[in-house]
Backbone of each chain as ProteinMPNN parsed JSONL, in Angstrom:
{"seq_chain_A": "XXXXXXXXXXXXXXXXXXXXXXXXXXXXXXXXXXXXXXXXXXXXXXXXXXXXXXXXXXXXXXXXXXXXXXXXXXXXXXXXXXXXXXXXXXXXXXXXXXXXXXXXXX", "coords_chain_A": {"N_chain_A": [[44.155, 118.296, 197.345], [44.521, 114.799, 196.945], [43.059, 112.412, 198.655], [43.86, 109.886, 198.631], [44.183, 107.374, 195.949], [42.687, 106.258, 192.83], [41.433, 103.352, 191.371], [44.4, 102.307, 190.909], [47.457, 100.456, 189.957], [49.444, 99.307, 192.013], [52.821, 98.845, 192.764], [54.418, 95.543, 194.371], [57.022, 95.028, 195.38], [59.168, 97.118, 197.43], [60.858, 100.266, 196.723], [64.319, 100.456, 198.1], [66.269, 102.325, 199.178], [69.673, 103.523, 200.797], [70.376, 102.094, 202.602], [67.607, 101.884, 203.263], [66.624, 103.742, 204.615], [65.162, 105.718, 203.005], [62.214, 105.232, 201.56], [59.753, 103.603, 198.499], [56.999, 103.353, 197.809], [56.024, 102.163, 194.39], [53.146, 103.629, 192.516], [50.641, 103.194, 189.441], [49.733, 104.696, 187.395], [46.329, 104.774, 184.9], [46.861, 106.523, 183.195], [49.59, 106.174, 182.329], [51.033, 107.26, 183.701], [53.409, 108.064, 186.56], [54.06, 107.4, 189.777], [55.548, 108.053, 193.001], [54.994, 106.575, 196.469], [56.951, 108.069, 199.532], [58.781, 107.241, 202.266], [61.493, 109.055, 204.327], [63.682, 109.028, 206.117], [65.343, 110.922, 209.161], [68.264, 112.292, 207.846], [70.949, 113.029, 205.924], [70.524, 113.441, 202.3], [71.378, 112.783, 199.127], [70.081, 112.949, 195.798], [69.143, 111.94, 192.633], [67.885, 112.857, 189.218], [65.99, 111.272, 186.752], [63.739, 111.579, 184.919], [61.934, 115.14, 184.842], [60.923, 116.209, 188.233], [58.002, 116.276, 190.281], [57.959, 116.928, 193.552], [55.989, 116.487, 196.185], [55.726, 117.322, 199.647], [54.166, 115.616, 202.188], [54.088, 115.245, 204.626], [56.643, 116.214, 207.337], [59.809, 117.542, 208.458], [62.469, 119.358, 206.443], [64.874, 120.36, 204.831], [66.045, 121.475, 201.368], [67.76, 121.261, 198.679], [67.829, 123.087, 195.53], [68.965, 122.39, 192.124], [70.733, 125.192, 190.614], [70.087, 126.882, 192.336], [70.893, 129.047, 195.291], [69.882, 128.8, 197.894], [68.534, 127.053, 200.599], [65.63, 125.196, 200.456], [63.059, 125.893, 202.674], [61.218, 123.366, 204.598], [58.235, 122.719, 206.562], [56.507, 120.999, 207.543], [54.333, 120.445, 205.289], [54.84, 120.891, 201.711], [56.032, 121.655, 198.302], [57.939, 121.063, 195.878], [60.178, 121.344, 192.577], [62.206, 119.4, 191.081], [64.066, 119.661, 188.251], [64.517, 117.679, 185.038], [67.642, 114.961, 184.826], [69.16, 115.794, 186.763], [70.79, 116.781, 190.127], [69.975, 116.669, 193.631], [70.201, 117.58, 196.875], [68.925, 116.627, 200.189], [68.133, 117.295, 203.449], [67.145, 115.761, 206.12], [65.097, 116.355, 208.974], [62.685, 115.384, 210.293], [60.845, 112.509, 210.045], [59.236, 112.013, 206.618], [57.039, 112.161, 204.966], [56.348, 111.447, 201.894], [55.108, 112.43, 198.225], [56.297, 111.679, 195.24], [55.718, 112.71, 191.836], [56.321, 111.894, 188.366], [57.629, 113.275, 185.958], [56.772, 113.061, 182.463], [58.259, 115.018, 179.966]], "CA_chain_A": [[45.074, 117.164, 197.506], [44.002, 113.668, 196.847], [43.139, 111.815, 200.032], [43.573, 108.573, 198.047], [44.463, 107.19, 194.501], [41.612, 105.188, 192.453], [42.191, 103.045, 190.119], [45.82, 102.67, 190.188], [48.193, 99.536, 190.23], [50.985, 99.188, 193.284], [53.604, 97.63, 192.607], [54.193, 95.072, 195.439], [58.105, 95.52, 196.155], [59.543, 98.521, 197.306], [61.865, 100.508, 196.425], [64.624, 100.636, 198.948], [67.514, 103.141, 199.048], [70.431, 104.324, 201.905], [70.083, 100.983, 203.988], [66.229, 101.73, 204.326], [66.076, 105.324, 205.131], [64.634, 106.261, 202.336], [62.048, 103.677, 200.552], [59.078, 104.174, 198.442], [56.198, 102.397, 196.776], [55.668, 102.485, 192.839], [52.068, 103.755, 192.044], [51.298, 103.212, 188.292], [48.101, 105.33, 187.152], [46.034, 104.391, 184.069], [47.166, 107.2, 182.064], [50.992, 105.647, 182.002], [51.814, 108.199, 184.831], [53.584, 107.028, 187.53], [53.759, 108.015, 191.461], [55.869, 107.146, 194.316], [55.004, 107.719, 197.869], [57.884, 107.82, 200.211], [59.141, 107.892, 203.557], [62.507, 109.67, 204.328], [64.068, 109.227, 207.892], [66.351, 111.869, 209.441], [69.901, 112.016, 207.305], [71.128, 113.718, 204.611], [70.768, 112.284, 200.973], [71.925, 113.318, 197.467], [69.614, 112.099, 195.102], [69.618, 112.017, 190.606], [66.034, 112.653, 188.644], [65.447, 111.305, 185.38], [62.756, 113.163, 184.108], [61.207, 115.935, 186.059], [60.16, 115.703, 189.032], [57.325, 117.18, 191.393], [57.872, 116.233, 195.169], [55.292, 116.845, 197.487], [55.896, 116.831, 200.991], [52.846, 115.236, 202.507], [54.326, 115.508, 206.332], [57.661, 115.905, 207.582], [60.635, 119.019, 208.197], [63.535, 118.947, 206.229], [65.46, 121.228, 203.966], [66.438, 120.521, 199.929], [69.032, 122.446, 197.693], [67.643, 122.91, 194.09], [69.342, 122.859, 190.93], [70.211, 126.2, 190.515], [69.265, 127.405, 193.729], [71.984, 129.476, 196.395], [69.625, 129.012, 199.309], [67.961, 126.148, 200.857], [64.599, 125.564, 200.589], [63.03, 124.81, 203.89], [59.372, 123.088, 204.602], [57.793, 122.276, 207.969], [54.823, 120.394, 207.418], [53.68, 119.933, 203.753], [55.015, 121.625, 200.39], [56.21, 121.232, 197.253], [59.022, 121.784, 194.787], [60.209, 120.669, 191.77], [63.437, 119.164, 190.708], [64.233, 119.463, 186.743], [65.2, 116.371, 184.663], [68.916, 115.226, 184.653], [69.499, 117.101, 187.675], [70.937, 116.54, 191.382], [69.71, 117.673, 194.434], [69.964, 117.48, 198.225], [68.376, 116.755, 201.059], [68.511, 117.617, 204.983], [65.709, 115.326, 206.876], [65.396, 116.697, 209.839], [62.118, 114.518, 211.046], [60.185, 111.472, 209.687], [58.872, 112.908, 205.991], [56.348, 111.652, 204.485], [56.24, 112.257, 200.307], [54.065, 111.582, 197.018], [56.275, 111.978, 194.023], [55.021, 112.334, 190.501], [57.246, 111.998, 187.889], [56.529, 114.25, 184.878], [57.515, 112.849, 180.829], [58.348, 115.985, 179.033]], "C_chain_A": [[44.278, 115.883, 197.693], [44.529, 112.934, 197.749], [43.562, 110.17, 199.739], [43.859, 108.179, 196.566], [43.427, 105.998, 194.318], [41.892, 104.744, 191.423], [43.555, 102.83, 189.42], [46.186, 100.984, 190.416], [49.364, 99.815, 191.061], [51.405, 98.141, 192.913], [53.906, 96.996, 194.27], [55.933, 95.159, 196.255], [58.709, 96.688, 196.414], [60.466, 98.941, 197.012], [62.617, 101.098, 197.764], [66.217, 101.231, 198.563], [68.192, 103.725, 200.371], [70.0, 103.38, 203.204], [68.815, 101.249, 204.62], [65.974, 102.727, 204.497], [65.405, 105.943, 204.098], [64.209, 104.947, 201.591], [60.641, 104.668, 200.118], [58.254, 103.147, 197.9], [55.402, 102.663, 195.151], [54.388, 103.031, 192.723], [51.97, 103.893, 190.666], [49.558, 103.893, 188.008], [47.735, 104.426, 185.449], [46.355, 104.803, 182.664], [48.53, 107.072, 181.727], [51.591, 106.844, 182.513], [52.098, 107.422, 185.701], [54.254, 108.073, 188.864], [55.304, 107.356, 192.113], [55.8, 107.694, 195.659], [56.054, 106.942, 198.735], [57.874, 107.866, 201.482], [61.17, 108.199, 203.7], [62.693, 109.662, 205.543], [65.374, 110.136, 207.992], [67.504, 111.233, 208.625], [69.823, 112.99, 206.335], [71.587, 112.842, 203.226], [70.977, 113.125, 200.044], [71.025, 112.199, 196.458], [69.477, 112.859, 193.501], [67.945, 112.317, 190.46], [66.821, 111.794, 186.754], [64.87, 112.059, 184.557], [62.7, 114.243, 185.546], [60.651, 115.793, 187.38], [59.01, 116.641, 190.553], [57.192, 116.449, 193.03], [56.941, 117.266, 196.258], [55.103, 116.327, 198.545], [54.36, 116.558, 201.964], [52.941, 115.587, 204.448], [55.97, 115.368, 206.846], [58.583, 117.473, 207.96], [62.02, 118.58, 207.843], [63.75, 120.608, 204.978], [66.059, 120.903, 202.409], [66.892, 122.17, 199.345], [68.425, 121.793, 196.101], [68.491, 123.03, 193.031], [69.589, 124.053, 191.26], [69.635, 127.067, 190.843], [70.69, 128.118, 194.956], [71.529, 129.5, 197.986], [68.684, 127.571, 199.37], [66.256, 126.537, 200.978], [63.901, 125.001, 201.983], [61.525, 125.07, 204.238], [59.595, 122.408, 206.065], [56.568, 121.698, 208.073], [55.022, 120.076, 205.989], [54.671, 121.348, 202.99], [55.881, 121.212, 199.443], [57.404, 121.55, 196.248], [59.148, 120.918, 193.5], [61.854, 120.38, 191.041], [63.549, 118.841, 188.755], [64.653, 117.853, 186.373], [66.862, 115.819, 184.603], [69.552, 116.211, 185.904], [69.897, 116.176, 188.975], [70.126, 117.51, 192.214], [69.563, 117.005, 195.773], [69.486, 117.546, 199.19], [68.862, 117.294, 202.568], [67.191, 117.019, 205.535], [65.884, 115.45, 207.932], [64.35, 115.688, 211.049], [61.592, 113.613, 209.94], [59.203, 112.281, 208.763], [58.526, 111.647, 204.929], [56.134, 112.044, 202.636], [55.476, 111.555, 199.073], [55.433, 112.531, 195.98], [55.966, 112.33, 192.875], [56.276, 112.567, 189.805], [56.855, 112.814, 186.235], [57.378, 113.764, 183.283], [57.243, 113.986, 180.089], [58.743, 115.749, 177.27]], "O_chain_A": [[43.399, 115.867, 198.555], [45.717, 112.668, 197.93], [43.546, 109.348, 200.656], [43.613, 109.176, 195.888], [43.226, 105.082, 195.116], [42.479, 105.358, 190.532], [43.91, 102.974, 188.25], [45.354, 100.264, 190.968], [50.219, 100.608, 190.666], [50.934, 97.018, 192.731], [53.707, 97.705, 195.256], [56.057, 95.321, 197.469], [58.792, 97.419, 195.427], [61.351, 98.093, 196.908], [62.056, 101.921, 198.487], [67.068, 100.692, 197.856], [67.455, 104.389, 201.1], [69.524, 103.681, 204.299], [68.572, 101.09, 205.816], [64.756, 102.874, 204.597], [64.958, 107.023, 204.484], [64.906, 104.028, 201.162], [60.282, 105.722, 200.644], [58.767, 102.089, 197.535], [54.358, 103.289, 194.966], [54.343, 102.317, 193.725], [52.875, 104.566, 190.174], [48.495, 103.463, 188.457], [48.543, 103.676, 184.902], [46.299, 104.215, 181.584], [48.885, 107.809, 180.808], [52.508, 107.424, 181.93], [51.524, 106.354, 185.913], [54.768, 109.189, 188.786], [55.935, 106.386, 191.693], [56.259, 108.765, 196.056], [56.167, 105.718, 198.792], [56.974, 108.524, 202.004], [61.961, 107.46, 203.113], [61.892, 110.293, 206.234], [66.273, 110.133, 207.151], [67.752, 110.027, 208.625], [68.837, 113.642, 205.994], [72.477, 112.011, 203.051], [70.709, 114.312, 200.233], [71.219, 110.986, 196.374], [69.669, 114.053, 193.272], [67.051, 112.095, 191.276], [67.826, 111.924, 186.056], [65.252, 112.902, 183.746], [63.164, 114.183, 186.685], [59.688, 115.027, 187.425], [59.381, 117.377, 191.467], [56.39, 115.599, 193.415], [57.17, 118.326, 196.841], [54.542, 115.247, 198.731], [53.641, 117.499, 202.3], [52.084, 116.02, 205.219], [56.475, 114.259, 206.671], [57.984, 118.52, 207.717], [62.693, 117.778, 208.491], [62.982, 121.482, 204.574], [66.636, 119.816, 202.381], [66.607, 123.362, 199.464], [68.485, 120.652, 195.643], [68.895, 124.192, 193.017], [68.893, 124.451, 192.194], [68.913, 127.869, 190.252], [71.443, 127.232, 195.359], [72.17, 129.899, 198.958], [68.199, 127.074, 198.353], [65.723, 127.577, 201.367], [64.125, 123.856, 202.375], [60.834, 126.088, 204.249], [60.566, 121.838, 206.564], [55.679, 122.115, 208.816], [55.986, 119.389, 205.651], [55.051, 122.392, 203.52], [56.599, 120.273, 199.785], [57.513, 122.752, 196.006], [58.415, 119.948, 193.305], [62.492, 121.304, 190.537], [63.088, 117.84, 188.205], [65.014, 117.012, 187.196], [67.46, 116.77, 184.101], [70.298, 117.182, 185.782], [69.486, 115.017, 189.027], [69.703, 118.622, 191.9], [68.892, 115.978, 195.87], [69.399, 118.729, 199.521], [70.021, 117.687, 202.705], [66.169, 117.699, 205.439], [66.827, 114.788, 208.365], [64.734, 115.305, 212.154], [61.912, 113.967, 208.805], [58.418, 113.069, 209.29], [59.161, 110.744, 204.385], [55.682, 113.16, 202.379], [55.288, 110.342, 198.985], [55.515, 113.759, 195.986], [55.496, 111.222, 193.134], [57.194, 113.22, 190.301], [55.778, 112.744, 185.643], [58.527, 114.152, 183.074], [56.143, 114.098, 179.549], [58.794, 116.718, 176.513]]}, "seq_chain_B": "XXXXXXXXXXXXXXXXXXXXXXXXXXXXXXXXXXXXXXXXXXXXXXXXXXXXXXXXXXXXXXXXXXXXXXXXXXXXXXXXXXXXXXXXXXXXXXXXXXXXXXXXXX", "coords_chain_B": {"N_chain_B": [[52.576, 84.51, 193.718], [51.642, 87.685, 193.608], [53.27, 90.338, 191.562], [52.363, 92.896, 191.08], [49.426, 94.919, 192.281], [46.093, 95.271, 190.808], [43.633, 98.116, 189.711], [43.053, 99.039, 192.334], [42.503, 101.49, 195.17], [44.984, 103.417, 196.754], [45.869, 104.606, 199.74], [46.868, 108.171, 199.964], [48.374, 109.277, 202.48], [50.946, 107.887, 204.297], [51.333, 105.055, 206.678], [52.503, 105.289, 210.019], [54.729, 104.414, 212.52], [56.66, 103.751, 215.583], [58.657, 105.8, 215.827], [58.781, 105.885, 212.63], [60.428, 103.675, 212.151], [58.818, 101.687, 211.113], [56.932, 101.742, 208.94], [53.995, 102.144, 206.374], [51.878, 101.922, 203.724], [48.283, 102.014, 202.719], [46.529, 99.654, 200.579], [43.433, 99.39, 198.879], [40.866, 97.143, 198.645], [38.594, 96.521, 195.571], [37.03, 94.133, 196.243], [36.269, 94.96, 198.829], [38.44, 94.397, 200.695], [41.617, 94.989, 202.709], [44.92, 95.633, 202.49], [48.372, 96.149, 203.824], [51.211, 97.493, 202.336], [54.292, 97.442, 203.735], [57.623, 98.6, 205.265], [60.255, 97.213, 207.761], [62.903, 98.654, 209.861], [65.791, 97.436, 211.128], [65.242, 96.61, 214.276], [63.667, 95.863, 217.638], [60.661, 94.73, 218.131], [56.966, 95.107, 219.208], [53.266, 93.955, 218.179], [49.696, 94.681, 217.944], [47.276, 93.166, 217.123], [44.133, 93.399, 215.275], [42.03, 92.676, 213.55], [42.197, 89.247, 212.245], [45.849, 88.776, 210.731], [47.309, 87.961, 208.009], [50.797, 88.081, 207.221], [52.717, 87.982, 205.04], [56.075, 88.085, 204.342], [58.308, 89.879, 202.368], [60.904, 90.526, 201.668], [63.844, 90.332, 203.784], [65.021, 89.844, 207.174], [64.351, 88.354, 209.856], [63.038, 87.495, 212.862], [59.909, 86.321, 214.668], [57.844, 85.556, 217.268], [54.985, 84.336, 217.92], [51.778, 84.327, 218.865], [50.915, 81.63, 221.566], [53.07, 80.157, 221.151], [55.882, 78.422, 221.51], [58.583, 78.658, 220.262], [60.79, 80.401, 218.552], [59.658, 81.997, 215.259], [61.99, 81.844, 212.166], [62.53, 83.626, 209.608], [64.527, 84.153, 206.427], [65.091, 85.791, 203.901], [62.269, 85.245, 202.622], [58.979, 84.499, 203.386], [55.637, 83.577, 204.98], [53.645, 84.089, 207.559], [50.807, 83.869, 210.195], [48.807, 85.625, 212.118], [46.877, 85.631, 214.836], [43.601, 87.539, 215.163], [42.943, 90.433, 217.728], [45.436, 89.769, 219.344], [48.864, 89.4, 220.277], [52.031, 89.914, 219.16], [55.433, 89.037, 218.878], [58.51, 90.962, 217.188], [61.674, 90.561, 216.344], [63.63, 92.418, 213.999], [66.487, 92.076, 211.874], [67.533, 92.564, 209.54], [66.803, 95.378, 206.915], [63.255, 95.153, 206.133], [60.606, 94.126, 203.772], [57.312, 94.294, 203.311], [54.522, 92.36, 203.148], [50.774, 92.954, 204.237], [47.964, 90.989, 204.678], [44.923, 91.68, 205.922], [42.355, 89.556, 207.401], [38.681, 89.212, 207.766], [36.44, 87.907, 209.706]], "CA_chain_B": [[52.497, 85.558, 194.063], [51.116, 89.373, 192.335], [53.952, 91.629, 191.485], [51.683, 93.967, 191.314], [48.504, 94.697, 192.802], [46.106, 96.671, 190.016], [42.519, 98.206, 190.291], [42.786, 99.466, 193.973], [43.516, 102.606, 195.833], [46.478, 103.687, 197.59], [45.844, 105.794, 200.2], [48.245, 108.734, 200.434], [48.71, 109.33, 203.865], [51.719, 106.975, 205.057], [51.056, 104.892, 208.357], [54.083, 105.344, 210.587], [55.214, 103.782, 214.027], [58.08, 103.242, 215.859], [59.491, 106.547, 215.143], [59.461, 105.923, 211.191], [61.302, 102.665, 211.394], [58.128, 100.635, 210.394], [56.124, 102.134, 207.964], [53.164, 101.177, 205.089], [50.848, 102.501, 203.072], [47.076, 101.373, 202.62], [45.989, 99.857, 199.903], [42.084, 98.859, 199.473], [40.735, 96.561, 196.932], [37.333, 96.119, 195.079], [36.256, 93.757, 197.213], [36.368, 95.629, 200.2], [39.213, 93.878, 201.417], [42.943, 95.505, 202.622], [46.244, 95.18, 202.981], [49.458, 97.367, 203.875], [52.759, 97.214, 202.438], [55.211, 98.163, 204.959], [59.042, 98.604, 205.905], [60.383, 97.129, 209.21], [64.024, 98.911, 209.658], [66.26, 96.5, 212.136], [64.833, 96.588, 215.563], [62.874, 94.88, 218.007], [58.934, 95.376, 217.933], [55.61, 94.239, 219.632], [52.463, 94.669, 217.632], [48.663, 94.043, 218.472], [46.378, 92.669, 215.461], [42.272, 93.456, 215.74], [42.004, 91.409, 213.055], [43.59, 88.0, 212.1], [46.879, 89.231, 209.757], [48.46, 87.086, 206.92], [51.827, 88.424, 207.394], [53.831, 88.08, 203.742], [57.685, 88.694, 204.232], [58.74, 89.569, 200.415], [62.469, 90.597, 201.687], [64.326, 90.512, 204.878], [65.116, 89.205, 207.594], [63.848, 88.542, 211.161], [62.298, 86.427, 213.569], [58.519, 86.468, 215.272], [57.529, 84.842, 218.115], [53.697, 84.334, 217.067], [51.116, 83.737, 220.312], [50.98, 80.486, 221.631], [53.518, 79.149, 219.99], [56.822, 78.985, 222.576], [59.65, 79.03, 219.534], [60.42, 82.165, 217.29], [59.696, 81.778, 213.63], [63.075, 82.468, 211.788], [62.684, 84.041, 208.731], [65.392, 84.221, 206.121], [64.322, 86.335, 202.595], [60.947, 85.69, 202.282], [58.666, 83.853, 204.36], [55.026, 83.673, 205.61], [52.946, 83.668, 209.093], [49.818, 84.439, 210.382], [48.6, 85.431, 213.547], [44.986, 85.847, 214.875], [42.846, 88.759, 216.039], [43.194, 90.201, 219.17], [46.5, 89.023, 219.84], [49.851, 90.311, 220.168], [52.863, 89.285, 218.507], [57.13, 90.145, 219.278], [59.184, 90.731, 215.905], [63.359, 90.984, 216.241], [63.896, 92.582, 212.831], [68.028, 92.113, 211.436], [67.198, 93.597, 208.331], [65.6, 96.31, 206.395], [62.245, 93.988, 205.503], [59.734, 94.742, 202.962], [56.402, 93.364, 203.735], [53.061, 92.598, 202.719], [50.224, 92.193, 205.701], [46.203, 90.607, 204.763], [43.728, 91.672, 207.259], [41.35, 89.077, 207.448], [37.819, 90.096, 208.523], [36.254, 86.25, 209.97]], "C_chain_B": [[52.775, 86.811, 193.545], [52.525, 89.734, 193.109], [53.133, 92.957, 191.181], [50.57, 94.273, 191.777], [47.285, 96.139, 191.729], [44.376, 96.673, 190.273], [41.968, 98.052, 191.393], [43.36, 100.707, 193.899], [44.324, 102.341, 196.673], [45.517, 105.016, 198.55], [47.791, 106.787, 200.7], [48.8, 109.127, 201.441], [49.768, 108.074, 204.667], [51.285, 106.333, 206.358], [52.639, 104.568, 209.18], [53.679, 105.309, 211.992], [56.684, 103.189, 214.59], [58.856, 104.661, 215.521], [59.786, 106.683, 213.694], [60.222, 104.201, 210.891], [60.166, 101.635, 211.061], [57.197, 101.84, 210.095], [55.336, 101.646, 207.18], [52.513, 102.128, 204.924], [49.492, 101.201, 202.65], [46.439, 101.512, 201.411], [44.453, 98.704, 199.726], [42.262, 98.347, 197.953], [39.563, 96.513, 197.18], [36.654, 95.521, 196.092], [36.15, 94.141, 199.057], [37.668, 95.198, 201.148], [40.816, 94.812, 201.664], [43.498, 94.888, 203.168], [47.034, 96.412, 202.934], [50.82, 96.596, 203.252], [53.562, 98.368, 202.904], [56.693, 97.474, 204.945], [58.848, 98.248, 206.749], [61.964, 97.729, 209.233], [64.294, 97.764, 211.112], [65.591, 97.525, 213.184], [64.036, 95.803, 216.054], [61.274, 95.361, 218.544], [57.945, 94.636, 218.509], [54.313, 95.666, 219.047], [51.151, 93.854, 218.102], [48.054, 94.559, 217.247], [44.954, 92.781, 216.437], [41.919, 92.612, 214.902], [42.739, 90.286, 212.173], [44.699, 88.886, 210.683], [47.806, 87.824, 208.984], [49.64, 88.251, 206.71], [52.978, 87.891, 205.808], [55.155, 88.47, 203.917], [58.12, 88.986, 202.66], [60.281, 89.965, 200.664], [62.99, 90.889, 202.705], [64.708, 89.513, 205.437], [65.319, 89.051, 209.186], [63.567, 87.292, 212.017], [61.203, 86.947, 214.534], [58.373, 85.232, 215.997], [55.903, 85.078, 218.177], [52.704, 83.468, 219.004], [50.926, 82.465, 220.136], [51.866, 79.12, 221.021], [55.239, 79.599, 220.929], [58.339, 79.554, 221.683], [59.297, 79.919, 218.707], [60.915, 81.512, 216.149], [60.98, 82.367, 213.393], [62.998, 82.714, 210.14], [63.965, 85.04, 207.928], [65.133, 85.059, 204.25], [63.098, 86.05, 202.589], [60.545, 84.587, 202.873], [56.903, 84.557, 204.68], [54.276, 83.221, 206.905], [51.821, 84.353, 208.969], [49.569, 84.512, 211.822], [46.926, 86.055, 213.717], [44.907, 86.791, 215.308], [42.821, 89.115, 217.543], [44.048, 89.75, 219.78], [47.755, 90.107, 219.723], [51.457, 89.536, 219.627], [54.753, 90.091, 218.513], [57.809, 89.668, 217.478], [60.871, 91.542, 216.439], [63.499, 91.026, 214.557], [65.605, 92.883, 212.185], [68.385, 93.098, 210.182], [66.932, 94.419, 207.744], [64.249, 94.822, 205.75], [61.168, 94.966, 205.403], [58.52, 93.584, 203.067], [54.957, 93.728, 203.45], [51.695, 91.958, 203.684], [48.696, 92.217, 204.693], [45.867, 90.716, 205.717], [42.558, 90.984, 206.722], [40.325, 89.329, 208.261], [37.28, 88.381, 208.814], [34.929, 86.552, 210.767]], "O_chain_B": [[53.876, 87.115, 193.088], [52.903, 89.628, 194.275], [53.72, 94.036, 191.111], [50.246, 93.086, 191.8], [47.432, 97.36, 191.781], [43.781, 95.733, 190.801], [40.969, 97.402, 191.701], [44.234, 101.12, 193.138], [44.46, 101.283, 197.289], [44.807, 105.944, 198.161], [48.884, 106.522, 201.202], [49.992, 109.392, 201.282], [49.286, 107.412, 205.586], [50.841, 107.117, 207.196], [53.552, 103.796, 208.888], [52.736, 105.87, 212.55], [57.495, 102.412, 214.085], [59.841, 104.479, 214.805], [60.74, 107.364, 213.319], [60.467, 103.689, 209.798], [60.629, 100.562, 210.673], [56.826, 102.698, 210.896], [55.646, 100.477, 206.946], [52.427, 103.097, 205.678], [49.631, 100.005, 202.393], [45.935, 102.539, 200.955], [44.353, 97.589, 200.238], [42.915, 98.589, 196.937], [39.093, 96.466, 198.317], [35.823, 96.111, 196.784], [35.986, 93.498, 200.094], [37.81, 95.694, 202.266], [41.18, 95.37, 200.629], [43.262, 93.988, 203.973], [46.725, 97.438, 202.329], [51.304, 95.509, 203.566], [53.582, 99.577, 202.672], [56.959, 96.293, 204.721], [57.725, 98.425, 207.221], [62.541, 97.112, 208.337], [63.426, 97.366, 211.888], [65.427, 98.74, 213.077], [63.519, 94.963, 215.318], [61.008, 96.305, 219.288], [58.013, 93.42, 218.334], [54.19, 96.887, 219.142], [51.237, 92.707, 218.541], [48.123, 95.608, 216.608], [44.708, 92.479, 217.604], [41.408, 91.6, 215.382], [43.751, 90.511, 211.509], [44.143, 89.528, 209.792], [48.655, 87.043, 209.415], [49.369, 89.261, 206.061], [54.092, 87.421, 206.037], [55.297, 89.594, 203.436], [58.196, 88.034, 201.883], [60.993, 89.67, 199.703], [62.715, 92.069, 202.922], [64.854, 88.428, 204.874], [66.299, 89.544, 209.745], [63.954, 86.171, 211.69], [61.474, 87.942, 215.206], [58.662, 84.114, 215.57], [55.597, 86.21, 218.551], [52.978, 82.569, 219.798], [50.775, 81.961, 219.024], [51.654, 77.958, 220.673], [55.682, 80.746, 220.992], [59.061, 80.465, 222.087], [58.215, 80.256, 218.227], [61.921, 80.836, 215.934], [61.33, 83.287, 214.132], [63.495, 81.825, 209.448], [64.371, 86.127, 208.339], [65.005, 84.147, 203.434], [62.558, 87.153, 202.515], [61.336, 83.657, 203.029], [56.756, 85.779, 204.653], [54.318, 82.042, 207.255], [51.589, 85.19, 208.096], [49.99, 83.687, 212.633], [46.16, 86.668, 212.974], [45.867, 87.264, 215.916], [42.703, 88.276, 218.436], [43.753, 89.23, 220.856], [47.714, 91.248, 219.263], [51.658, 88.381, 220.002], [55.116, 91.237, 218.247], [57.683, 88.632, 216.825], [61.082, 92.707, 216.777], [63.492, 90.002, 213.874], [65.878, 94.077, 212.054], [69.197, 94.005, 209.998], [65.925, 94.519, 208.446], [64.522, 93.817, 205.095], [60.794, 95.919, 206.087], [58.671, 92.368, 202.951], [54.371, 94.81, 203.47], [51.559, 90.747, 203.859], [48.346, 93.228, 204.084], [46.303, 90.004, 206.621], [41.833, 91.467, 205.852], [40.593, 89.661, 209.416], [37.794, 87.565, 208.048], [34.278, 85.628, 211.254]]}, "name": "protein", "num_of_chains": 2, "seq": "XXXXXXXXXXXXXXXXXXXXXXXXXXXXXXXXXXXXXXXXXXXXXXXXXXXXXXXXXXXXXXXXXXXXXXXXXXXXXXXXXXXXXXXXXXXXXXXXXXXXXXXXXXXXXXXXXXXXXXXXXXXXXXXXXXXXXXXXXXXXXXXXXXXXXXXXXXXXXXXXXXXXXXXXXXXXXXXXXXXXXXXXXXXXXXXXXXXXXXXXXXXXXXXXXXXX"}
């Protein structure tokens, strides 16, 4: 896990969603990949993808309903899932959750 | 003023205080120099600077009472201050505010 990103461009405003509880900041890599690392405060959110998406939980405990999923998935510290493109899916933040996005163009 | 900030790292490790309601991430540039962009969610905050901070508001809305200085700055969307090293500084935040801080090294 990369302690750090080199070489990238941040965008300078953030993105802010759910009056603030959930915001993130753009990272734009060189290879026309693009990042966002988040923070997520206790609540429950419903959020859309576009493309694909790989969310890794960098620090935090919360619970998320996949696509196509009958059981919750539930992380306590760090881990990872992946939400398809075109897809919903739900959260449960239970503490202060720290996250790196990537967004994947299939 | 950069909408974007390019050829620096991000570090991925969030910095979080206050419970989550002020947040940033660290990003370094070339010339050795950083800055954080950070959330403030409404509340009222006292912070202590090591070294002097150019304080950038890019969206919100608050007011700082800045040392030595007996009236509080009132900031209304976007707005900057600075305050020196070694000092301590009170922020009443109304808003969600998105913000960009320079640590000057002197």
């Amino acid at each position: 896990m990369a302690e750090q990103f080199d070489q990238v461009s941040v965008v300078k405003k953030a993105n802010v969603y759910f009056d603030g509880k959930v915001t993130s900041r753009t990272v734009l890599f060189a290879d026309g990949t693009r990042k966002t690392l988040g923070i997520m405060l206790p609540g429950e959110y419903d959020f859309g993808t576009d493309s694909k998406e790989i969310m890794e939980i960098v620090a935090g405990r919360l619970k998320v309903l996949i696509p196509g999923r009958s059981d919750w998935l539930e992380i306590d510290g760090s881990g990872t899932f992946e939400v398809p493109a075109h897809a919903r899916f739900q959260l449960v933040v239970y503490s202060v959750t720290d996250y790196c996005c990537s967004y994947v163009e299939e």
